[in-house]
N, C-alpha and C positions, 0 to 999 in steps of 0.2 A: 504494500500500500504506500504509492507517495503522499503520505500524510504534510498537511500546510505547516505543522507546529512540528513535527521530530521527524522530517525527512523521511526519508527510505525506512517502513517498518514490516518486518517478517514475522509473521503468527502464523504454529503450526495448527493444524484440527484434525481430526478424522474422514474428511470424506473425501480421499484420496485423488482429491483436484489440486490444482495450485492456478490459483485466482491471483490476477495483474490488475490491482484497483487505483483509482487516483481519488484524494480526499473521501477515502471510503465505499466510492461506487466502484462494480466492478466494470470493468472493459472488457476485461478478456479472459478470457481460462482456458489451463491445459487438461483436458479429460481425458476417460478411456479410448473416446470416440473422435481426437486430434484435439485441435486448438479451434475454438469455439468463441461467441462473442457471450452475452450476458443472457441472451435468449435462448443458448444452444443452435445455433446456426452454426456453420464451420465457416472457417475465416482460412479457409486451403486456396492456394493463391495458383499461378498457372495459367497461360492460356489454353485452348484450345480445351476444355476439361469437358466442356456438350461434346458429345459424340454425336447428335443431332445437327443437320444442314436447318436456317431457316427455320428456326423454333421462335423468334418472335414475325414471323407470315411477313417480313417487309416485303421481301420477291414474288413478284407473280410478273412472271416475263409473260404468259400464254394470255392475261388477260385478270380485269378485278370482279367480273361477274360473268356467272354463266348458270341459266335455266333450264329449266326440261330437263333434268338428268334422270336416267332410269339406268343404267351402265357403271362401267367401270372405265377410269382414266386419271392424269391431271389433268386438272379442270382447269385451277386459275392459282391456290398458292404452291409455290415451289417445291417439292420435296414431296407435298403429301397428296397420297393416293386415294380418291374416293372407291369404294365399292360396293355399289347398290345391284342389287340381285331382288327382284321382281317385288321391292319391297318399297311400293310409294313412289315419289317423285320430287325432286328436289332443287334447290335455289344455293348454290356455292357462291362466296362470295368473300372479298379481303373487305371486311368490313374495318373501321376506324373507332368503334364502342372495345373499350381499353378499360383494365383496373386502373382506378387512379394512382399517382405517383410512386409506379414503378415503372417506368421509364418506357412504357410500348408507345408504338403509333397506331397498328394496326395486329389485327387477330383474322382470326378463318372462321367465320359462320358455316353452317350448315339450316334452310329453313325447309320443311318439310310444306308440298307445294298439294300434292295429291295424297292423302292417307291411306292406312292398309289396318285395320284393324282386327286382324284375323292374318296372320303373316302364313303362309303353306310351312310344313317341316322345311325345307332348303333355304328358304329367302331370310337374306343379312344385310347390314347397313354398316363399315366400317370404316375409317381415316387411317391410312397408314402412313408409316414413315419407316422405308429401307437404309439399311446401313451396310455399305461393302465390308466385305473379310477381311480384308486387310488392314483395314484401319482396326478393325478389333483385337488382334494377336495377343497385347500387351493385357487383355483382360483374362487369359490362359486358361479360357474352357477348356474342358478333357483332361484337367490336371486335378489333382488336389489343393491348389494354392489358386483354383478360380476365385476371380474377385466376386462381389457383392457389389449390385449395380441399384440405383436410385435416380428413380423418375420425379420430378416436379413439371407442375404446370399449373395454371391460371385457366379455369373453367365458367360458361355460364348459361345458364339455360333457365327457361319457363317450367322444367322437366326435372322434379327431385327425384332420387331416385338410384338406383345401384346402377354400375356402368362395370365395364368387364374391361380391361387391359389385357389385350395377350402379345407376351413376349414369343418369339416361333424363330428358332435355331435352323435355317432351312438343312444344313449340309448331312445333319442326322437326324432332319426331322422330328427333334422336341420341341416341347411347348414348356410354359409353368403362366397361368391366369390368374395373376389379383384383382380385386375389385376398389371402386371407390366408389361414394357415396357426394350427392350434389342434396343439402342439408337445405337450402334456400332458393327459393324461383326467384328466377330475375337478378341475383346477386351474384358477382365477381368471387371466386372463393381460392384460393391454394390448395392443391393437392399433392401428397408425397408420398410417393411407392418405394419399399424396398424391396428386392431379391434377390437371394443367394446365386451365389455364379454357379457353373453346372459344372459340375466336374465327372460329366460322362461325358458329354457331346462337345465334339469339336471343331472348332469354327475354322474351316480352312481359307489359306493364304495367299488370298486371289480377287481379282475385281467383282466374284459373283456376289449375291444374297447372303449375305453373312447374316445375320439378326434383323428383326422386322417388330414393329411396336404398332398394333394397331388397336385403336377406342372402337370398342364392337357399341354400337346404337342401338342395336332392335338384331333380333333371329328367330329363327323359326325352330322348333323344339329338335332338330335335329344337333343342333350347337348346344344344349340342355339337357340332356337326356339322361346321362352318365354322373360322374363326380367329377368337381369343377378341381382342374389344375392346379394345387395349391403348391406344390414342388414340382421340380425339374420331370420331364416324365416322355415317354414316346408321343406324337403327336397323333390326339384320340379325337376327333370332331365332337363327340358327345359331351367328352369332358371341358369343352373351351370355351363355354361362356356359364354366369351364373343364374339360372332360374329365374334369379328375382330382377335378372334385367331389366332395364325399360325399350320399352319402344318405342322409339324415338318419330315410329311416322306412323302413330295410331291418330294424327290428329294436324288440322294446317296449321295449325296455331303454336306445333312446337320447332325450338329451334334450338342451337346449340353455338356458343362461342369458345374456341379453343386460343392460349397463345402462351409466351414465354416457357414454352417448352424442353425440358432441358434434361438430355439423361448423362450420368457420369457415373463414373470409379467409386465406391465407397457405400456407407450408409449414410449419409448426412448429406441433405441437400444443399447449396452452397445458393446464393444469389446469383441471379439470371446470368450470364457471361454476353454481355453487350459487343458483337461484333462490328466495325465500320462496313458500311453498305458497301461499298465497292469488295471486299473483300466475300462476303458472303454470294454476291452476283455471280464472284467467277466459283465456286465454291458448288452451286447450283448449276451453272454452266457448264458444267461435266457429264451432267445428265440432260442439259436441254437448252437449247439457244435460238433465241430471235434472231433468226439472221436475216431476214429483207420479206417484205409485204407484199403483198399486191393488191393492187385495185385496176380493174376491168383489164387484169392484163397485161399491166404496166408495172414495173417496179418504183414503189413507191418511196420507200425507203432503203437502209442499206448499212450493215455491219461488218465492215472489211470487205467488202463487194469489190471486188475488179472486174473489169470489162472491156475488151477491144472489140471495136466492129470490124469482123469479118470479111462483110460485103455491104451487100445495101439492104438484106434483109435476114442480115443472121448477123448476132452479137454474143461473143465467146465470152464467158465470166468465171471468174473462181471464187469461190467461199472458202476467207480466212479463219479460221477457227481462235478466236482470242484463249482459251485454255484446251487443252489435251481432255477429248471426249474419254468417257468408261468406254464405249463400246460403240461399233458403228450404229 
């Protein structure tokens, strides 16, 4: 404690922390769980600690709204995956309704446009977000010394209610499903997941499908059926969502806002990691690039576009690629 009146004062206790206080408040402490602030937040320093592209939705190269969804694609923010299977019809969209001061501009709505209330056993509604194998090594599935990984994010919806997270190890085909709970309609809230790393399944070292994080919304009793994933486990469809789901497109009135998404190394979620926009663009630009427009035909725009004219009715061009694609 830098105390005002005796300086530097060191008191030992029992509860096997060591607290950094100034005029008696504390600042900071060292736990079992790292170095922490006075809330129990970790104070683990580091860039690059999101293993997540675009977890607070700034990017959407493809576009900020798009309608009639009944399919699967990128829609409009960067990175993540819609997947609607005969379940409703939907309203994507990089909306700008943000928790207050924590630092977002914009978040990924999801609004249900046509409802299903009565879903068939197959039909699901879920947001993904992929993550290459290679980037993951350093988390050492298939060993004994797997880390333990924690999810946070900022949620918001009309729609209280359980929601199913499934983590899904493509390479060997496990899963492990936790759940979280949305406590207030219409209220901005935190959520924090933790899971043990797998120390059977191993993530191989390569540009494919390493780990996939997807918010299941709504399913049909075929993702229910069994026992819900709570450890590491072969990947079972029965077992991967929980019962008490909601569904998400029983109604037009519900909708869902996601952002500051952020998964890393450890058990203790750390404070969003704020990346500079340019950085995250090329970041996302590995999986997908605006490279030039057209209107009625004509090239309207242009991203590293060259072009000689041929002749009088052919013009030869190249597409620069600003960062090194995953894959053709």
């Amino acid at each position: 404690n830098a105390d005002t009146t005796n300086g530097v004062v060191v008191t030992s206790d029992t509860s096997g922390e060591i607290e950094l206080q100034s005029a008696g408040v504390t600042k900071a402490k060292v736990t079992a769980n790292g170095l922490q602030d006075n809330n129990g937040n970790s104070l683990r320093g580091g860039s690059f600690r999101n293993l997540l592209i675009n977890g607070d939705m700034n990017i959407a190269q493809r576009g900020t709204s798009v309608t009639g969804i009944t399919g699967t694609d990128y829609y409009t923010v960067d990175r993540y995956r819609l997947a609607v299977n005969t379940m409703g019809t939907f309203t994507m969209l990089q909306d700008t309704d943000v928790p207050t001061g924590q630092g977002f501009t914009t978040s990924l709505k999801l609004s249900c446009t046509t409802a299903d209330t009565s879903p068939a056993v197959g039909d699901s509604i879920n947001i993904q977000h992929r993550i290459e194998g290679q980037n993951l090594q350093h988390l050492k599935f298939g060993t004994s010394s797997a880390e333990s990984l924690t999810l946070s994010f900022w949620v918001k919806s009309n729609k209280t209610g359980t929601y199913t997270v499934w983590f899904y190890q493509q390479d060997d085909d496990r899963q492990i499903c936790p759940t979280f709970t949305i406590d207030s309609a219409d209220t901005w809230e935190k959520k924090t997941i933790t899971v043990d790393g797998d120390t059977s399944g191993v993530i191989d070292n390569n540009n494919g499908d390493g780990l996939r994080i997807g918010f299941f919304l709504g399913v049909g009793s075929d993702f229910t059926s069994g026992t819900l994933a709570s450890s590491w486990e072969a990947n079972v469809k029965a077992n991967r969502v929980s019962s008490s789901n909601v569904n998400l497109a029983d109604s037009t009135s519900n909708y869902i806002n996601i952002t500051g998404v952020q998964l890393e190394v450890g058990t203790t979620a750390t404070p969003f990691e704020h990346k500079p926009y340019d950085m995250e663009l090329a970041r996302c630009q590995r999986y997908y690039q605006a490279s030039w427009g057209t209107d009625s035909g004509k090239l309207t725009t242009a991203q590293g576009l060259h072009w000689i004219a041929y002749n009088t009715s052919i013009i030869v061009g190249a597409i620069m690629f600003p960062v090194k694609m995953r894959a053709t």
